[in-house]
N, C-alpha and C positions, 0 to 999 in steps of 0.2 A: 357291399356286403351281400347285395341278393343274386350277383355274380355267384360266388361264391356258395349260395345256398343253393343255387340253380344246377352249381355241379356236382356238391355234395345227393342231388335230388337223381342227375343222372348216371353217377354213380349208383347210387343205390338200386335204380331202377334196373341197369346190368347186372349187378350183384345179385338179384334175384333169380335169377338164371344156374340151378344146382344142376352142375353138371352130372356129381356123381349118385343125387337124387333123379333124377331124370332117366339115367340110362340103368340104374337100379331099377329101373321099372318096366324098364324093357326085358329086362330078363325075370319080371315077375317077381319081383323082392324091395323092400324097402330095407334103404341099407342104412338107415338110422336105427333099424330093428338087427344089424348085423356087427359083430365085432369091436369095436371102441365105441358105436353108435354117432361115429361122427362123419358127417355128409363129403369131407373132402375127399383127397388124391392117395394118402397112406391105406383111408381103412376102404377106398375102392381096390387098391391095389391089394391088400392083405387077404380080404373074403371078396372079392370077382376075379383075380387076376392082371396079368399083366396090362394087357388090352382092355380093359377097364379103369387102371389105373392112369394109364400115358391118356385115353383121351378124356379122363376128370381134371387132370395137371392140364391138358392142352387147352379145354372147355375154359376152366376156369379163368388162368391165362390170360385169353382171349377174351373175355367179357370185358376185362380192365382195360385193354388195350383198346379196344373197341368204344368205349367208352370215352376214354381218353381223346379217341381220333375226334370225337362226335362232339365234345365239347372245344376242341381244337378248334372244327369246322365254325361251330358258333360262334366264338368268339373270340377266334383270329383276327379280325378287324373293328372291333368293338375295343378288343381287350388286351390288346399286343403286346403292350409294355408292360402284363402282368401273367399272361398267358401261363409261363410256368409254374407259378404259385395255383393258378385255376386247376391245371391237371391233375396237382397234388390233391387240390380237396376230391376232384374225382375219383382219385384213387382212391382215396379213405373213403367213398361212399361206397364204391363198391366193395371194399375190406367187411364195409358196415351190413351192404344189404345178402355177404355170402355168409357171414357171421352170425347175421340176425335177420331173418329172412320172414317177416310178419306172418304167409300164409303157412311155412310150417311149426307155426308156435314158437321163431324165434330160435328154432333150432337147425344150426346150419354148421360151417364147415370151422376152419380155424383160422382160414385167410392167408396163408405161404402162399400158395399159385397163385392165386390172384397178386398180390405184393410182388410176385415176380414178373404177373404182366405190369405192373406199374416200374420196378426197376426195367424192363425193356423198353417200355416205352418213355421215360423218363430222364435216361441216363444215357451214358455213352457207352461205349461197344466194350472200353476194356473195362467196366465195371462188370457189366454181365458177365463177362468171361471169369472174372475173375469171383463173381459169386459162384457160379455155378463150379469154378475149382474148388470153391473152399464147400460145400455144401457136400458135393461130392468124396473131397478128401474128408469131410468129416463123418461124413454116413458110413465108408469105406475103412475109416478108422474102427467106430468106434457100434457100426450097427446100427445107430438108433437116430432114427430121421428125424426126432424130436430137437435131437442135440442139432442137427446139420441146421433145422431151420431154426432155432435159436440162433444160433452163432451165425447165422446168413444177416437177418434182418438187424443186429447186433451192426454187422461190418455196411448192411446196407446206410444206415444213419449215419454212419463215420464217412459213407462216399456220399453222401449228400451234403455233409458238413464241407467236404472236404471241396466237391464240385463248385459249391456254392461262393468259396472264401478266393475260388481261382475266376471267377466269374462264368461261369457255365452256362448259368440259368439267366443271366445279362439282365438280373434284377438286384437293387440292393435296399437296405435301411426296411422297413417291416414287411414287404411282400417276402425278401428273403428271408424273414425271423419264422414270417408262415410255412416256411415250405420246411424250415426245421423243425419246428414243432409240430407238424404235420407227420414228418417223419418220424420222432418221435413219440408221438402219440400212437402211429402204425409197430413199433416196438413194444409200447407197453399191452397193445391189446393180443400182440402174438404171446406176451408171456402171460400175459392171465389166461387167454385160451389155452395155457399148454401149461396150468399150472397145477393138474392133475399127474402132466406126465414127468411135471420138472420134481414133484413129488420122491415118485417113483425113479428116475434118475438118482438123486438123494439116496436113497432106501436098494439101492441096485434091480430094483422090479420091473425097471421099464421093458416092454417086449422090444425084440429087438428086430431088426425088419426081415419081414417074411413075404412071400408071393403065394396069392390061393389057385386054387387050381385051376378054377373058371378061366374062360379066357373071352 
């Protein structure tokens, strides 16, 4: 168990790393005081631009990933035969620490990019690919990136299920029950983060994706 707290720990510690809080401040703005008021990759992209938005998604990303390698390094030979269950709780730390980020009151992002640096670094090449299709054809369909990353982290859980029952993760019996309910729990906190805009979805109000002018 303190494996496992230990990476929940440095996750989080990654997760504190706001990317689109950070570089909102290099342009002299706090971007929790701009647009949806929320620190991720939509509402840097919306009020800074394009180039605001690609390196908040890239920032963010990368924390997890990062993260991820770092608890690799540790405890690749401690912790071998559980290894893949460990990265999962790191990935949910850093879900945790870009979501709820102590020094801004807890107020932080919604956790997509980051969840998608833990699908790259966690899975195998045709899952990526094939989130990033559907996220895509979904945003493409339907406008609203709300819906894309729902339906992402949705089919994310179904390839964790699915990696897992084919032996992927080369774990079985409870560290594999972890890495699903790990997954699952990464699911439920994307839809309560976003249960303002699943609202609005409902109600047809959700904005629909825009680029601001900043760059």
């Amino acid at each position: 168990m303190l494996e496992r707290l230990i990476c929940v720990g440095i996750g989080y510690g990654f997760g504190l790393i706001q990317t689109g809080y950070l570089y909102g401040k290099t342009q002299k703005v706090d971007i929790r005081k701009m647009g949806s008021g929320n620190a991720g990759a939509t509402n840097a992209l919306r009020t800074l631009g394009i180039k605001a938005g690609a390196i908040t998604f890239f920032g963010d990303a990368f924390k997890c990933i990062f993260a991820v390698i770092l608890a690799c390094v540790i405890f690749r030979d401690s912790q071998r035969d559980i290894l893949p269950t460990l990265t999962m709780y790191t990935g949910m730390g850093a879900v945790l620490g870009h979501n709820y980020p102590f020094y801004m009151g807890f107020k932080g992002g919604k956790g997509i990019a980051v969840t998608a640096g833990l699908i790259a670094s966690t899975t195998n090449s045709w899952t990526v690919v094939l989130c990033i299709a559907v996220f895509a054809g979904t945003v493409a369909g339907t406008k609203y990136v709300s819906a894309g990353s729902l339906v992402v982290v949705v089919l994310y859980f179904i390839s964790v299920v699915v990696l897992g029952q084919t032996g992927y993760y080369n774990v079985s019996g409870g560290p594999l029950y972890e890495i699903y309910a790990v997954a699952f729990l990464l699911v439920i906190s994307a839809f309560f983060k976003h249960r303002a805009n699943i609202k609005r979805l409902m109600n047809g109000t959700e904005n629909k994706l825009s680029v601001g002018k900043k760059s």
